[in-house]
C-alpha angles and dihedrals in degrees: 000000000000116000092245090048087055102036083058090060087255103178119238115218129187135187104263086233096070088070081064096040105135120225095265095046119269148106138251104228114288089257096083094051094043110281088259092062082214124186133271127202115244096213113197114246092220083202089063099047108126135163109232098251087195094050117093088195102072098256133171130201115212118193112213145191111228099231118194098238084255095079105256120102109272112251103231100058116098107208080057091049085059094050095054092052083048096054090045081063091052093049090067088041093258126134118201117221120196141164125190140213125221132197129183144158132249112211138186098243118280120211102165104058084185079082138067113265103250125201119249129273101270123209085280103061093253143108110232115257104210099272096106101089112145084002123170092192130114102204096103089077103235106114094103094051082042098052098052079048089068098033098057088042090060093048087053101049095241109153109217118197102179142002121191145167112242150222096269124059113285095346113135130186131202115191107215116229113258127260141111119000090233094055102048093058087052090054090039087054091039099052091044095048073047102054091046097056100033082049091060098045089062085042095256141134118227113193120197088182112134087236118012085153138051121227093018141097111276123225118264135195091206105190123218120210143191133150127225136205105241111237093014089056080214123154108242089202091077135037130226085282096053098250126135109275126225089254083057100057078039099052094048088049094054085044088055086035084065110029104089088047099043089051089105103055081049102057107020097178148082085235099039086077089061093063089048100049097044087054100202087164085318097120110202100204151045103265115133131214155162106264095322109136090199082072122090095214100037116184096210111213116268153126112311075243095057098038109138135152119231127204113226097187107082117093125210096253082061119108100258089211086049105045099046083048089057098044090037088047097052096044091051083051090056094049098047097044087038101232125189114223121232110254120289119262128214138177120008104350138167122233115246109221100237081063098045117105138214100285089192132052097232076058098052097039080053094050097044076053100059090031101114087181086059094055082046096051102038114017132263094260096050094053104037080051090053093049095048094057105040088054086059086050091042086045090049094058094051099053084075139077121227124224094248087056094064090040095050114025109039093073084060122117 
């Protein structure tokens, strides 16, 4: 739109069915976003409003909430579905806070996705080898790429609290600093639209996918999350001594409660499942525990005044409005229903099976469909028109046939 046609109050509108677009393009039949494929309105969060610090041509982002042109805010958007679970918290008197982390790869372009992506040349000539983790050197090339990172963040207004190199090869994380549950996803949305442009301009590919590499750690969004009293700004997880609350042991049972058939909603994608089932770090189930990363729902050891519980399941290439709703939206389950967790696990331990989770995305998308919770939580439109596009997309991937296939299988008798 152009910037006069905004700046008059022009109303944007958009068909209903590109809510349910699917990643290679197309569309679920009409029936599942109502058989007019009418039009929703796209109204400007004036909050969200941001100049493109990375763009030469003077251009402006505006985050928007997709409204039915009714008024109320349409079902099947996602960054709507979180403000309603946000607004069930606020009901009881009860604010989420959450910060994310979020981890992705830089890569040297790569124009053949027949290939392996493959890190860029550093200053030395060569391409890094895995053996940077936690590093604090610059050989690798990227602080240019590095340095616009920041700088846009900061015209944006994006906190940042770390920034870090990774376990796999030239993979990075940042952990956002924490806040409201809206406006994380805003800042997780905005830094990965970020990385994306700022990585073209230095000639550069970043990939948010959960497992763009084998044998090699995947990419996660983990999700922290506490609860405060509205007014008192108190921590509900822990009580005036400083001990876990009863909301606490609740909130991390609806948390295990959801998380099977929310799998789906965690880790969207064919891929994502490859970062799931080779568990670098990458927990496949709900267990919960005390600072053990093997654990899907970790309590990382803190001040009572800090205690949160993170969940370790969603991947990067997760919505980030989507992914905090479903967590949110199970932990307030457990709360109002009062749930008791299993115990808690540490060290080596085996999954019970009543705490496993869907480890493919034909699983998950089986189990959302049978998830009566999910249809609770998020209304039946909303899920049956998830599930519709992701098994295009599902469908899609199967259509084809996969280089191993062809290496492997066609010797055989």
């Amino acid at each position: 739109m152009t910037a006069e046609g905004f700046l008059e109050g022009r109303r944007l509108q958009m068909a209903r069915g590109v809510l349910l677009q699917c990643i290679m393009g197309g569309y679920p039949p009409a029936r599942f976003y109502g058989s007019d494929d009418g039009d929703l309105a796209l109204v400007p969060d004036p909050a969200q409003i941001h100049r493109l610090p990375w763009s030469q041509q003077p251009r402006a982002l505006a985050i928007c909430d997709a409204d039915e042109l009714t008024g109320e805010s349409s079902s099947l958007s996602t960054r709507g579905q979180l403000k309603a679970v946000i607004a069930r918290y606020a009901a009881l008197g009860l604010a989420p806070v959450v910060a994310t982390e979020l981890e992705f790869f830089v890569f040297a372009p790569n124009t053949d996705p027949t290939q392996p992506f493959q890190p860029p040349l550093g200053l030395d000539g060569r391409r890094e080898d895995g053996h940077s983790a936690f590093s604090i050197s610059s050989n690798n090339g990227l602080r240019p790429f590095f340095s616009e990172v920041y700088a846009c963040m900061a015209a944006l207004g994006l906190p940042r609290d770390t920034f870090m190199h990774e376990m796999g090869i030239s993979q990075f994380e940042i952990n956002l600093l924490h806040g409201d549950p809206l406006l994380l996803a805003d800042q997780t949305l905005l830094f990965k639209h970020l990385l994306k442009e700022v990585a073209l301009k230095h000639g550069l590919t970043v990939v948010c996918m959960a497992k763009p590499l084998a044998h090699t750690p995947g990419s996660s969004m983990h999700i922290h999350q506490s609860i405060i009293e509205i007014g008192s700004g108190r921590n509900v997880f822990s009580d005036k001594a400083g001990e876990p609350t009863a909301t606490f042991r609740h909130f991390i049972a609806g948390q295990q409660a959801g998380m099977a058939d929310f799998t789906a909603l965690f880790a969207p994608n064919v891929n994502s499942y490859q970062r799931l089932c080779h568990p670098f770090a990458s927990p496949n189930n709900a267990c919960w525990s005390h600072d053990n990363r093997a654990a899907g729902l970790r309590i990382p050891a803190s001040s009572p005044a800090a205690r949160r519980v993170e969940n370790r399941l969603p991947g990067a290439d997760a919505n980030p409005y989507l992914a905090i709703a479903a967590s949110l939206a199970a932990g307030l389950y457990g709360i109002e229903h009062k749930l008791e967790p299993s115990e808690p696990i540490q060290g080596e331990f085996e999954v019970p099976d009543n705490l496993s989770l869907p480890c493919t995305l034909h699983a998950a998308l089986e189990r959302l469909k049978r998830s009566q919770l999910a249809k609770e939580l998020f209304g039946k439109e909303f899920i049956e028109g998830y599930i519709a596009s992701k098994t295009m997309e599902l469908t899609s991937f199967f259509d084809e046939i996969t280089p191993w296939e062809r290496r492997v299988l066609a010797a055989q008798a």
